[in-house]
N, C-alpha and C positions, 0 to 999 in steps of 0.2 A: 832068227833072233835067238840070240843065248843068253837063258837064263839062268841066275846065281840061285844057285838054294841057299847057299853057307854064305849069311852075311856074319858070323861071326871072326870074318879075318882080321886079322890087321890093317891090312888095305882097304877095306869098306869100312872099318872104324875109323878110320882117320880120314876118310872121305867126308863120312856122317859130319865128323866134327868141324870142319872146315865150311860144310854146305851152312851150316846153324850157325856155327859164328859171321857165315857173311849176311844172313838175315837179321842178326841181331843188333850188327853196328847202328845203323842210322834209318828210325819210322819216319817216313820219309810223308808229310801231309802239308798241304795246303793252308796258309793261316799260322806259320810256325817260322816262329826264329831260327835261324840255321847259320852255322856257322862256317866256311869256305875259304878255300886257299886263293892267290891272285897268281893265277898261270902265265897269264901277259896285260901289259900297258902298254895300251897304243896313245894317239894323240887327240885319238877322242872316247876311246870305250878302254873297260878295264873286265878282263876273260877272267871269269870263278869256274871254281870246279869245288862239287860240294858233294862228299862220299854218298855214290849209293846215285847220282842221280847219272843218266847214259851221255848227256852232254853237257859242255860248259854254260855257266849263266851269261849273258851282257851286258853289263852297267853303263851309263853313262856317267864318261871321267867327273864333268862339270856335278853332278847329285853328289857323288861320292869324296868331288871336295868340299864343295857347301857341307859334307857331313863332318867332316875329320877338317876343315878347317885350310890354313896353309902347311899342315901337318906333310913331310914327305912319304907319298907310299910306296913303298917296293913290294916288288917281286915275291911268293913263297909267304908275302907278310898273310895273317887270318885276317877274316873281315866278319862280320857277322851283318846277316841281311834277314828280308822277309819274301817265304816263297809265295809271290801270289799265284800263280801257275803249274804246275809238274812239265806242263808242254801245251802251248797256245796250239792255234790250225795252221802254222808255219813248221811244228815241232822243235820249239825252241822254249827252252825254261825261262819265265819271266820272275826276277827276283827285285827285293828296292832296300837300299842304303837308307833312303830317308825316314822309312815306314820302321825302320827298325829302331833307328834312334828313336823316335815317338813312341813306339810301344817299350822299347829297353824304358824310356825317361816318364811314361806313364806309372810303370811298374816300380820307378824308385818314387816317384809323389806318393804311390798309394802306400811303399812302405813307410815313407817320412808321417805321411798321414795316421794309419796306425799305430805307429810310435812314436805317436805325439810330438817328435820334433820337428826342427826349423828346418829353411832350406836357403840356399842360398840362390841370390837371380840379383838382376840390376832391371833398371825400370829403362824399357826400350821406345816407347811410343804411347802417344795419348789415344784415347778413342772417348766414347759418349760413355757419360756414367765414370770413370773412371784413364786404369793405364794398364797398360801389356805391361808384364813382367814375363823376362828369360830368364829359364831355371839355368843355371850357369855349367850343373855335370851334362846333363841332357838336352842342351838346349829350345827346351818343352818351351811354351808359351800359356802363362795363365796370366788370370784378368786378377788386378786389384781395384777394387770401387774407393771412388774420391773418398767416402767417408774414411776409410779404414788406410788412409797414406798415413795420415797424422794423428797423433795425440790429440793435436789443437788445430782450429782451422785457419789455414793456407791459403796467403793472398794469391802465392805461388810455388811451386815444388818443382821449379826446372834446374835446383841446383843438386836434385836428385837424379837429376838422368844418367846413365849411364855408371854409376856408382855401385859397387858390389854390397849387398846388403841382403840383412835374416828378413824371410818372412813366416809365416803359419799360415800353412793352408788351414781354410778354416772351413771346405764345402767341395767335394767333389763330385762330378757327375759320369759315372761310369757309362752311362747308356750313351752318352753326347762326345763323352772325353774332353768335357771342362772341368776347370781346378782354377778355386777361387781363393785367395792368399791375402795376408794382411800386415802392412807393415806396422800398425796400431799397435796389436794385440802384444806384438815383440816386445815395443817400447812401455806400453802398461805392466807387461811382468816385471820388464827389469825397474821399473821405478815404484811395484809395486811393499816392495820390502822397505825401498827406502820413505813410501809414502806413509808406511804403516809407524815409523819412528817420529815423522815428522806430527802425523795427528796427535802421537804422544803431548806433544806439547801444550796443547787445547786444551782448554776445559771450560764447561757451559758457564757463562757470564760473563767471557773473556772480551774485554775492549779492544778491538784489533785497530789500531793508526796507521791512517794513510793506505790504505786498499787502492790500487789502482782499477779503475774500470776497465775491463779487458774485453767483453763484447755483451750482446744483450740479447734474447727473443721474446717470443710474445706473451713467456710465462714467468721471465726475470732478468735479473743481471748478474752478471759475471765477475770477478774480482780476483785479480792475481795477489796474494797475500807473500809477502815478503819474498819474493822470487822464487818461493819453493812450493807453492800450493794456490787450485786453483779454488774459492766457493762462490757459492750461489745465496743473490739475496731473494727470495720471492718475488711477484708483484705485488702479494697483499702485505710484503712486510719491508715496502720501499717508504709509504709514508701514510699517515691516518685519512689522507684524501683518498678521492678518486683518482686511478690512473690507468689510462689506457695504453700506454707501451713506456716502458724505459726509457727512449729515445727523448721521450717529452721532459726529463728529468736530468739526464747524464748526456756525460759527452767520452769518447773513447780518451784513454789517457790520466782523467780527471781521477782526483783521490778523495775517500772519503774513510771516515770511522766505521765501523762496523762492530756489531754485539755477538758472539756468537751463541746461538739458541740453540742449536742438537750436533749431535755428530754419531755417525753410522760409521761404527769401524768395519762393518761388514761390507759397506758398499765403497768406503774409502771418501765419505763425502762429508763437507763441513756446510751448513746452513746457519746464513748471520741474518742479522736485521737491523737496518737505519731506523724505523719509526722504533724500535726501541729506546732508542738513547734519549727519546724526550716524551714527556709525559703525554699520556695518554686524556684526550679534549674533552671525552665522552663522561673524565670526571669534572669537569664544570658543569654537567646538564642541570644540576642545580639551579643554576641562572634561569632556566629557562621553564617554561610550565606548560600545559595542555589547553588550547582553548585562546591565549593571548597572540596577537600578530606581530612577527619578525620580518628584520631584511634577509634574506638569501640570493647568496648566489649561484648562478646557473654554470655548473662544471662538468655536466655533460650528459648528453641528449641520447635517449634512446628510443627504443618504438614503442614501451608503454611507458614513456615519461620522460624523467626527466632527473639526476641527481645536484641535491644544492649543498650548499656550504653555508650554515649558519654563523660559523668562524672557522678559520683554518684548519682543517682537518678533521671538523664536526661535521661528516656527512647527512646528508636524510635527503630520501627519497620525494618526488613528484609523482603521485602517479597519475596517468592521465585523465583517469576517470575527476579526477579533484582540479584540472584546469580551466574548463568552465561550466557554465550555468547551463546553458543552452545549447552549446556543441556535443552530440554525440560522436562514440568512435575517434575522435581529435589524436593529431599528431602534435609529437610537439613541438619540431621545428619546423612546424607554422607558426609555431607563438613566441620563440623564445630562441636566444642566440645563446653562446658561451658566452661568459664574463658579463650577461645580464642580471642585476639584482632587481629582483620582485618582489610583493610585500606577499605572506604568507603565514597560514595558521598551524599552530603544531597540531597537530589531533591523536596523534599517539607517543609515547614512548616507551620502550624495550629493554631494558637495564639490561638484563639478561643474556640479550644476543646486541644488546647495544646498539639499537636499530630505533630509531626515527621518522614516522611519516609527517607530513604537510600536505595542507588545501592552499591553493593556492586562489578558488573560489570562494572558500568562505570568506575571506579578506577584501571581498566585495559584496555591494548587496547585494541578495537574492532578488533577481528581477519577477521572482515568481510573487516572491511578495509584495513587490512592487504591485506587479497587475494586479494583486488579490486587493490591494489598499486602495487603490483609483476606479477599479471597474468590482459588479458583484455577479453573482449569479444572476442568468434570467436577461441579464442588460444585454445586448445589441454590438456588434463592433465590427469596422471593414479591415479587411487584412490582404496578404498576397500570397498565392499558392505559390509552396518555395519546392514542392516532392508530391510524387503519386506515385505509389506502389499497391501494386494491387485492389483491396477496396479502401485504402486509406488515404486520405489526404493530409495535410498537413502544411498549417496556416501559419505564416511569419506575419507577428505582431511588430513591425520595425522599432517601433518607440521603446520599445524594452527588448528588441533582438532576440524573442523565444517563438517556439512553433506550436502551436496547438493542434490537437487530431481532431479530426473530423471523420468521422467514418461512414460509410456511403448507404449504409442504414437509416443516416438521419440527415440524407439530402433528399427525397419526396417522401408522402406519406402514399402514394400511388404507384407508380413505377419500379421496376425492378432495381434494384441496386446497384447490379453488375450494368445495364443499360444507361443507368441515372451519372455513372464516373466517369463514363465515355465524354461525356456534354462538357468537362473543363478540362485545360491545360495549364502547364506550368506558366506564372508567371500571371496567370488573370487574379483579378482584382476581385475578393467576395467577403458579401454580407455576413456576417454571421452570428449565432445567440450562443452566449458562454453558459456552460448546461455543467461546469464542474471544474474548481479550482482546486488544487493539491499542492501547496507549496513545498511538502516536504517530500512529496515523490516525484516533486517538476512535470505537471502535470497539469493542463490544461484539455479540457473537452469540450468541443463547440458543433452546433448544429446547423442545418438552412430550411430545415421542413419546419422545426419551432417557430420561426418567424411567421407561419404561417397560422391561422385559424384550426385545429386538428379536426378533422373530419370526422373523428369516434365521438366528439363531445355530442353531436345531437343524438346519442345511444343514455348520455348521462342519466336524464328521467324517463329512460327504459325500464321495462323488465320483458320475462319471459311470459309469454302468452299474448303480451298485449299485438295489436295487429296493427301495419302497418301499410300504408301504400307506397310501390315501389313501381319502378322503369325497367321495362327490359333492354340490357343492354346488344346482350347474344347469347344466340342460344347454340348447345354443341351435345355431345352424345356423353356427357358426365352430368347435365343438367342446363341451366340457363344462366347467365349471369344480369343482375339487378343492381340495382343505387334507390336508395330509397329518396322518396319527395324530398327536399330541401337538405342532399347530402350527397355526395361525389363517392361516394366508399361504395366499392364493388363487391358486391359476394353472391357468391355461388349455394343456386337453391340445386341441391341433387335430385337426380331424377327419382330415384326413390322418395322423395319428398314432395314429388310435385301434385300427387293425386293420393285418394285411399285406395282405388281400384287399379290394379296395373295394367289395367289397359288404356286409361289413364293418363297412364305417368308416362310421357311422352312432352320433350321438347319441342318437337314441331308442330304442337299446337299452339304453340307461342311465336308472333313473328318481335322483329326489333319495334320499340316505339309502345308497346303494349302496357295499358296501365293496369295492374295487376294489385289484387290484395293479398299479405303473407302473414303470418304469426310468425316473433320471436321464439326460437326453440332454444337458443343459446346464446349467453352473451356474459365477456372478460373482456371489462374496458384495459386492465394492465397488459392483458397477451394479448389483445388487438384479437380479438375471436368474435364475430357475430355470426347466428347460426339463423334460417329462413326457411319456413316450413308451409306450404301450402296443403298437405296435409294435415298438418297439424291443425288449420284453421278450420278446414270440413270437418273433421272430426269435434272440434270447439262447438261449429254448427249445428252438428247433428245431434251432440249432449243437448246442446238450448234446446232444439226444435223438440224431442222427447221428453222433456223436462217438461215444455211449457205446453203438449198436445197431448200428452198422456193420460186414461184416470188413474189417480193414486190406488183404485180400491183391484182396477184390473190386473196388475200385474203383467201387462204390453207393453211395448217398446216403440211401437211405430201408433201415430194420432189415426190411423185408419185403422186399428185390432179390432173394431168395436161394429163395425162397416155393416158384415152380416149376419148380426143380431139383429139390426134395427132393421132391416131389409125384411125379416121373416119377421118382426113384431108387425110391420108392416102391410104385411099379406090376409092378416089374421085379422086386420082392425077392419081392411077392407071388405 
C-alpha cells in the first residue's frame, strides 16, 4: 500500500472538497420530509429517486393521486414525500405521498394558528358533536362542533356542505394531531364592528316595538330586534308572576314590546324587560294587612310548598310547614293543584325584598284547640295507633284528625319500656289519659299506666325509717328483690343491706315466698326511688334494745355489762 505524506496537492484538495460536499447535500433520517425526483410511471407504481439514498423509493400511483388530485404527473416532475424507512428487511426505501400532505398541511394549521388567521376548508361530512371540515390547501381534515357552525341555531346547515368557506382554528392538539375550527367565531368578528354601531342606538329606557320571539331556554327568551340585533329578556324579568319556562308564555314568531334595562358594550349584549312596561302589583300591598284571610291562587308547586297569587302577579309563598295543623313533613301536591284558590292568612310582609309569606292553616281552626275546649287534662280518651318508631307511639284522635305522643315510659308502671312497645301494633285501638295539652306547640301528651292506680302512692304516708313488711320476690347475687304488703312495686334490698355482719349479708338465706321485715332507707316519690334496708332495721333494734337495757349511770352498751359484778356480790353474800 502507498502512502501520501503530501496532501497538500492540488489533487487531494480537490478530492477533499468533493468527498464534503457529497456529505453535505442531503441528512438523510427517518421521520423527515424529503423531496424526490419521479424517474418512472408505470400503471400501477411511480419510481422516486431521492439524493443521497442507494435506491429508488415505490409509491403507489392510486396514494399519489388521492394526493395531487386529477392533477397530471410527469416524468423528472419533484414530489415531496415522507421517509418512513431508509431500507425495510427486503432492502427497499419505504416513502408516503399521503403522510406528507398531513404533515406539510399540519404545519400550515399550526402556522395559521399562531398567526391568528383564518383558513379556508368546506364542510365535508357530519359526525357526532358536530362536522369534518377539509382544509382546502392541504386537504387536513379538522372537526368543527355543532355549536360553533352558526351564529344562531340551525334547524339545518346542509346548505353548507361542500361550500368554500373561513374558519379559526380555535384548539389544537399537537400530541393527537387534532385541529378544532369555528365557523362562529369568523362570522362574530365580522359582524362585530357592525354590532358595535348598531348598540349605538340604544339607550336605557328605550321602548322597543314589536320584538319578535326568536327562541327561548330555561333561563329566558330571545328577541330578534328589528332584523339587526339579537336580546334577552330574563325569566325574572318576563312578568311579576311565577314562571317556570318561557314556553308557558310565548310562542316562536309572536311580537311583543320590550324595555331595554342595561346594555354591556363590552359583551356586545342588550337586556330588556316586559314586566316593566306595567306597574309593579307589590305597590297595592296596601290593600292587603298581616293577620286578615285572602283568596289565593295556587301557581306552582314545589317540594317545600307552594307559590300563590293574591292578584295577578302579587306572588307569596306557601310554605309547607303552614299547610296543616296536623300533618307533619306534608307535601304539597297532595293538597293542592295549579289554578286551585284556597282561603289563606298573610303573616308576614317584606317591602324590602318585596316578599310575602301565608298560612294556609291559620284560615282554619286549630284542632288543637278544639281538643283543648271539649276534653281537659287528667280525662280519659280511645284513640288508633296511627305510627311506632322507636319508643314512641303516636295516637290518632279521628274526630279532630291530630296524633298525640305516647311514650313507652308511660305505658306500665312495671315492666321495662323497651319490652312494654313490643305488646301493640299499628292500627290497634287504645285507651288512653291526656297528661298535657299545648295548642300553641300542637302538642298533645297521653298515657296508659295513668289509668291505672300508681303503685308509689302507698309510699305517700311514708318516711324514712319507718318499717315495713315485704315479700320476697327473688333473690340473686346483687341482693334480693321484694314488693311490700299491699303493693306491686319491686325493689331491690342490696346485699350490703341485708344484714350488719357480713357474714350475714347473704341472699341465700332468703328463699321466694319469704315474709320479711325492712326499714325505709330512701325514698322520692317524683324520681320513683324507694330504698330498703334490713340492716338498717338491726341496727334501729339494737339502738332500742341498749336504750331500754342499759343503766344510765354505767356507761355500757350491751344490758348484760353489769352480769359480773352481781356474780362476785354474789359469792360474798353467800
Amino acid at each position: 500500500m502507498e502512502i501520501y505524506k503530501d496532501i497538500s496537492s492540488s489533487q487531494n484538495q480537490e478530492f477533499k472538497k468533493l468527498l464534503i460536499d457529497n456529505f453535505s447535500k442531503t441528512k438523510i433520517e427517518e421521520g423527515k420530509l424529503l423531496t424526490g425526483k419521479i424517474t418512472k410511471i408505470t400503471e400501477k407504481h411511480i419510481y422516486i429517486l431521492i439524493d443521497g439514498m442507494k435506491s429508488e423509493a415505490l409509491i403507489d400511483i392510486s396514494e399519489v393521486k388521492s394526493v395531487y388530485g386529477n392533477r397530471e404527473i410527469k416524468e423528472n416532475e419533484a414530489i415531496e414525500v415522507y421517509l418512513e424507512k431508509i431500507e425495510d428487511k427486503n432492502g427497499e426505501v419505504i416513502v408516503s405521498a399521503s403522510r406528507a400532505q398531513k404533515i406539510r398541511g399540519w404545519y400550515a394549521l399550526e402556522k395559521a394558528y399562531e398567526d391568528n388567521k383564518n383558513v379556508k376548508g368546506k364542510i365535508v361530512s357530519k359526525c357526532k358533536g358536530g362536522v369534518i371540515v377539509e382544509h382546502l390547501d392541504t386537504k387536513s381534515l379538522m372537526f368543527c362542533p355543532g355549536s360553533q357552525i352558526d351564529a344562531r341555531p340551525l334547524k339545518s346547515f346542509d346548505h353548507l356542505f361542500g361550500v368554500e368557506q373561513d374558519f379559526k382554528i380555535i384548539k389544537l392538539d399537537k400530541f393527537r394531531g387534532n385541529a378544532c375550527v369555528s365557523r362562529r367565531e369568523v362570522i362574530s368578528s365580522s359582524r362585530k364592528e357592525d354590532k358595535a354601531k348598531i348598540l349605538e342606538k340604544y339607550n336605557l329606557g328605550d321602548i322597543i316595538k314589536g320584538a319578535v320571539v326568536k327562541g327561548y331556554s330555561s333561563f329566558g327568551c330571545f328577541f330578534e330586534v328589528n332584523n339587526e340585533i339579537d336580546v334577552l329578556v330574563h325569566l325574572q324579568e318576563i312578568s311579576y308572576s311565577r314562571i317556570n319556562h318561557p314556553d308557558e308564555v310565548f310562542t316562536i314568531g309572536e311580537k311583543h314590546d320590550l324595555k331595554v334595562i342595561s346594555i354591556d358594550k363590552e359583551k356586545m349584549q342588550i337586556s330588556c324587560s316586559i314586566k316593566a312596561l306595567t306597574p309593579d302589583p307589590f305597590e297595592n300591598i296596601s290593600n292587603y294587612e298581616v293577620g286578615k284571610t285572602y283568596k289565593a291562587k295556587v301557581i306552582k308547586v314545589v317540594d317545600y310548598g307552594a307559590f300563590c297569587e293574591l292578584q295577578p302577579g302579587l306572588t307569596c309563598l306557601l310554605h309547607s310547614s303552614e299547610i296543616s295543623w296536623s300533618k307533619k313533613n306534608v307535601t304539597a301536591s297532595k293538597f293542592f293543584k295549579i289554578n286551585d284558590e284556597i282561603d289563606c292568612v298573610i303573616t308576614d310582609i317584606d317591602n324590602e325584598k318585596k316578599r310575602i309569606a301565608i298560612s294556609h292553616k291559620l284560615a282554619k281552626e286549630n284542632p288543637y284547640e278544639s281538643f283543648k275546649n271539649k276534653y281537659t287534662e287528667g280525662s280519659s280518651i280511645k284513640g288508633k295507633i296511627s305510627n311506632i318508631k322507636d319508643l314512641s307511639i303516636y295516637v290518632n284522635i279521628k274526630e279532630f284528625d291530630i296524633d298525640g305522643f305516647l311514650h313507652a315510659n308511660d305505658l306500665s308502671y312495671y315492666n321495662k319500656p323497651e319490652d312494654e312497645v313490643l305488646k301493640y301494633q299499628k292500627g290497634d285501638e287504645i285507651e288512653v289519659k291526656i297528661l298535657e295539652i299545648k295548642p300553641k306547640d300542637q302538642k298533645i301528651k297521653f298515657g296508659v299506666k295513668q289509668l291505672q292506680e300508681d303503685p308509689f302512692n302507698f309510699f305517700n304516708d311514708k318516711k324514712i325509717n319507718d318499717i315495713i313488711t315485704v315479700k320476697v320476690k327473688s333473690t340473686g347475687s346483687k341482693g334480693i328483690i321484694v314488693s311490700p304488703e299491699g303493693s306491686d312495686v319491686e325493689i331491690l334490698i342490696k346485699k350490703n343491706q341485708i344484714a350488719i355482719n357480713t357474714e350475714d349479708a347473704r341472699s341465700n338465706r332468703f328463699i321466694q315466698g319469704d315474709r320479711i321485715d325492712a326499714a325505709i332507707s330512701e325514698i322520692n316519690i317524683e324520681k320513683r326511688k324507694i330504698g330498703l334496708s334490713i340492716k338498717l332495721l338491726e341496727e334501729m333494734q339494737n339502738k332500742e334494745a341498749v336504750s331500754k337495757f342499759s343503766s344510765p349511770l354505767s356507761g355500757k352498751n350491751l344490758p348484760f355489762s353489769s352480769l359480773s359484778e352481781k356474780l362476785d356480790k354474789k359469792k360474798e353474800d353467800k
